[in-house]
Each structure stands twice: as C-alpha cells, then as structure tokens.
N, C-alpha and C positions, 0 to 999 in steps of 0.2 A: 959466078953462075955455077950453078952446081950440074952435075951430068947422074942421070940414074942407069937402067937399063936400054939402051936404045934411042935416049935425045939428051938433050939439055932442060933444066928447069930452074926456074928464078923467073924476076922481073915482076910483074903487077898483081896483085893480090893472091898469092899464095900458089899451090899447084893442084893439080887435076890427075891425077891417077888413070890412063885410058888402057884397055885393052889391046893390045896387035899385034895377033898372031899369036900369042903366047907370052908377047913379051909386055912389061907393063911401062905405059910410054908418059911419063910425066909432061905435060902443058903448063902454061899461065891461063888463070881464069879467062882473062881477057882476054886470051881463043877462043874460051866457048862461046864468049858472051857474043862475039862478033857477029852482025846479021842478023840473032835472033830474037823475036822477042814475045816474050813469056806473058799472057792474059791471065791476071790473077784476080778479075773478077768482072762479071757480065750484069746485062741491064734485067730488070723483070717489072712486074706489075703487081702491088698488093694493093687486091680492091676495095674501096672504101665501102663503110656501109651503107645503106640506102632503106629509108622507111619508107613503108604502105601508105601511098597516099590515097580519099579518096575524094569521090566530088559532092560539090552540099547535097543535100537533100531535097528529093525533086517534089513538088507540089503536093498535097494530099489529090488522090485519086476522087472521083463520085461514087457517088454506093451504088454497092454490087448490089441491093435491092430498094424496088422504089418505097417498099413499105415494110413494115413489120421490125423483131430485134433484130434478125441474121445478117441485116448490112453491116458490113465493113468498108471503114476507108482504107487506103492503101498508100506508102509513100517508098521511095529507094534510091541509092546512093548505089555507085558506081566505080570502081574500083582504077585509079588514075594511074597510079605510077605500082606496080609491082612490089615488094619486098626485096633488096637486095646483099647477099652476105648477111651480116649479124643485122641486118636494118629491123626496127619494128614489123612485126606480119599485120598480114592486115586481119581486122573483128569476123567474125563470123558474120555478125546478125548486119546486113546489109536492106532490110527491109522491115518498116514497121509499120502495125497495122492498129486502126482503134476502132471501135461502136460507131456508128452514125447515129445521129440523133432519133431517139424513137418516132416512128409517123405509124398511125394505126392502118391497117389496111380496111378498104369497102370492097364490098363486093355487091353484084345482085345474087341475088338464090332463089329458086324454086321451093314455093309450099307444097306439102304432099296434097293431090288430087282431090279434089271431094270424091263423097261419092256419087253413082251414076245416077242419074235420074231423069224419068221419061217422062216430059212436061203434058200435064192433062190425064195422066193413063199411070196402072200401077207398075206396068209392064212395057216391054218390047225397046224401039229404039231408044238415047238418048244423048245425053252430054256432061261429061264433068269436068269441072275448071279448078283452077288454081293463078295463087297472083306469083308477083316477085315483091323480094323485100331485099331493103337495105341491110345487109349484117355488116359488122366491126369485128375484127380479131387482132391478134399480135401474129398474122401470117406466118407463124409455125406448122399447121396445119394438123398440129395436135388438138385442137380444139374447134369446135364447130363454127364458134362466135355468137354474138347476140345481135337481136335485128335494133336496127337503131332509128333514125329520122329520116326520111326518103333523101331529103336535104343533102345529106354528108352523103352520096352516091351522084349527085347531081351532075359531076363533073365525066362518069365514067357514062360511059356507051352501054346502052340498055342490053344485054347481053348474060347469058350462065353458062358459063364454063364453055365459052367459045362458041354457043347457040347461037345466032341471029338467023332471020328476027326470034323472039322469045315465041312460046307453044303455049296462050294460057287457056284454052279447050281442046280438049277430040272428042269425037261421036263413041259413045259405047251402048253399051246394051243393058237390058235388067229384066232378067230372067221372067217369065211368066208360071202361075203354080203350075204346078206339071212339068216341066224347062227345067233343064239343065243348064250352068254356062259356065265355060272356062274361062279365067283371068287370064293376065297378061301375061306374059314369059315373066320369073324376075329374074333379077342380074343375073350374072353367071360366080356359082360360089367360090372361096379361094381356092388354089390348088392343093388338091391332096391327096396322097396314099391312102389304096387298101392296103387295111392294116386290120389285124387282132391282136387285141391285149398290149396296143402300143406298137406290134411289131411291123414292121413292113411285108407285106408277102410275094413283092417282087413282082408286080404286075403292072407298073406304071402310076401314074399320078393322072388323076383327071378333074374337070373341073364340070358342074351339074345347073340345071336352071330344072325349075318346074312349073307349073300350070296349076292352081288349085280350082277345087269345081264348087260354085256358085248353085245354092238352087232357094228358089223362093217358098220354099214350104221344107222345113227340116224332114217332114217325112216322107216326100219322095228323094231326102237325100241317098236312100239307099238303092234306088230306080238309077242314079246316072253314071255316068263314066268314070274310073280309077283315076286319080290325079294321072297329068302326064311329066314325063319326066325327058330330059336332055342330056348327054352324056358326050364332052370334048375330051381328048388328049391335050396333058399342058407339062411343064418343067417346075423343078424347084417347089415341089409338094412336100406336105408334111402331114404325120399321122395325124386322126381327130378321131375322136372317140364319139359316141350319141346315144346319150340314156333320158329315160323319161324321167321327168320332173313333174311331182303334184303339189297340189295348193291346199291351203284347209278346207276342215269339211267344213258346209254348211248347207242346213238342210236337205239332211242324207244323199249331198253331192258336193263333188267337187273337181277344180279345174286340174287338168293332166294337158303337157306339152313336152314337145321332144326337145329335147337342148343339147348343142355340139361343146367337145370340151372347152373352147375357145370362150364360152359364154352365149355364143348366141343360137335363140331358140328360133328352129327350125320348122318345116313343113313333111319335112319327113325323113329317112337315115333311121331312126330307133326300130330296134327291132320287134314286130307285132307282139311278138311271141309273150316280151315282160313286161307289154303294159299291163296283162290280165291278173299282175300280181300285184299290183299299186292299189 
C-alpha cells in the first residue's frame, strides 16, 4: 500500500485525488462509490402521432327554397378526434353543398286596373276591376314571369304578395266635361339625391309620389289644378338625371316625355325650361 501526502492509497480500483485542507489526500474508488448512487438517465414521453379523424357525412339537408334555381341542399361532417403531433390535419371543406332539383314557382298577381267607368252615364261615379292570373317564373325575381293555366296555382291560397282576401274592384270617378280629377298617388319613387350634372349637392336623398290631373275635355285641361306632388326623407339615394325624350314627327306632331337616367319615363322631374327646345 502506498502512502501519499496525508493517507494511504491502494486497494480497489485505482485512487481518487481529494482535496484537504491543502493537502492532496489519495482514497480507493470504493470510497466514493459507497452510499451513492449516480441516475444516469430518466423516464420521458415522446408522443405518438395522431390523425384528424372525422364523422361520415350527415344526411343532405331540404332546400332552402320551395321553388325556383337558388335552392340548395346542404350536408356536413364533424370533426372527431383532433390532429395530433405529426398526425394528418384535418380538410378544410367540412361541408358540401349541391342544386336541388329545379321546381318552377306559381304565384297569383294582379292585372293592371281597367279603366274607370260610370255604368249608364259618361261621367261622375264608377268602378274599375282587374282579375288575378296564374304566373310561372324560376323565382329569381329578375324576371316578371309569364301567366300560365289557373291549374298549376290550384294548390296555393288565393292571395298577392301577402293580400287577402284579393281587391278585384274599387269605386272611382270619371271626370265630367268641365271636371277636373286627380289620379291615385303612385308609388313612392327610388331613393335619390339632389344632384347637378351627376354631382351630389348635399342636401339629403328623398323619395317622391305624384298625382296626375285627369280632365275629360283636353281643352279645359288648362282650366285645372298643377299635378300634385309628395316629398319623404329616405337613406341610401343616388344621383338620377331627367331629360326629355321626343318621338317622330308625324303629321306636324309628335310625342315628347320626361325620362330619368335609370330608363324610366316619368310624370315629371325635367326641367320646363328644355322642352321648348325639342
């Protein structure tokens, strides 16, 4: 056994160099090793992957409309088990949609009114009627549709645009010579800005109805009252322009009408001033 600075060393696997104090104190390994014991490696978790699973496909849906192209069916899947680690992710498209079979739509509609007429007499009180007809369209409502067989309407409830019961008379009037008469209010026009030259001039948008004047003799047309006119506040207006439009001549006359840019010819909006240049 050999001795170094401050102990003895020898014996079981080699020697150990320790510090103390200064002095360098040789051991047998199998001192240190005594008691202790050294973790040269620990447990962990590497996680497997996991793919996006999802669930079949659920039934087609009924169409979102009873009639016309715009229905669609509807079907969707459901997303089951998540994605997990490197797992497949799961599709985007979780819902798919197709046409439903085309079905035409019916409707009833209203004929435009006859005219007034005072039964017996050329004048004074009277009545004008209109019927309902069957129309067909593809329910986009781009299109008016055409009237078809009372038949194919047979099944819907006698009814226009949520009317009941239907309106096919009212009492009206018909003017007498010398008489004046004002027509009905008509609708109320789209919304739109004062405007010049396209421009807006900041005054609001409105929307207008009028009253044209009836008379039974063109020449006390100039005897009765100024059309009347209506004037609302509305939202979401836009410029329209109104110029007169003439027709050919024929026999040293011809027709003149006011017309808005949009296409449709009006009762009134152009200004007096340019017709006298037509």
């Amino acid at each position: 056994m050999g001795r170094g600075r401050g102990g003895v060393w020898g014996g079981v696997g080699g020697r150990v160099v320790v510090g103390d104090g200064g002095w360098d104190v040789l051991v047998s390994v199998g001192s240190c090793l005594l008691g202790e014991k050294w973790q040269m490696n620990s447990s962990c978790v590497v996680e497997c992957p996991v793919n996006c699973q999802l669930s079949d496909w659920s039934l087609w849906s009924g169409c979102s409309h009873s009639c016309g192209l715009a229905g669609k069916l509807l079907r969707r899947r459901t997303v089951v088990q998540a994605p997990q680690g490197d797992g497949r992710p799961c599709p985007t498209q979780v819902e798919q949609w197709k046409p439903c079979p085309v079905k035409p739509c019916y409707r009833w509609r209203y004929s435009p009114w006859s005219q007034c007429a005072s039964e017996g007499a050329r004048c004074g009180d009277g009545l004008r009627y209109r019927n309902v007809t069957c129309f067909v369209s593809d329910g986009s409502g781009r299109e008016p549709g055409s009237p078809v067989d009372e038949g194919l309407c047979g099944e819907l409830e006698l009814g226009v645009d949520g009317e009941r019961p239907v309106v096919l008379e009212e009492s009206c009037a018909v003017p007498c010579p010398g008489e004046c008469y004002l027509t009905d209010w008509t609708a109320w026009s789209p919304c739109q800005l004062n405007c010049i030259g396209g421009s807006d001039l900041g005054l609001g948008a409105v929307q207008v109805r009028s009253r044209a004047v009836v008379a039974q003799e063109p020449e006390n047309l100039l005897a009765c009252p100024e059309q009347e006119w209506e004037a609302r506040p509305c939202t979401e207006g836009r410029c329209l322009e109104y110029r007169w439009m003439a027709g050919s001549w024929r026999s040293a006359s011809r027709q003149v009408w006011c017309q808005r840019s949009d296409g449709l010819n009006v009762t009134g909006g152009c200004p007096p001033t340019t017709r006298a240049h037509l």
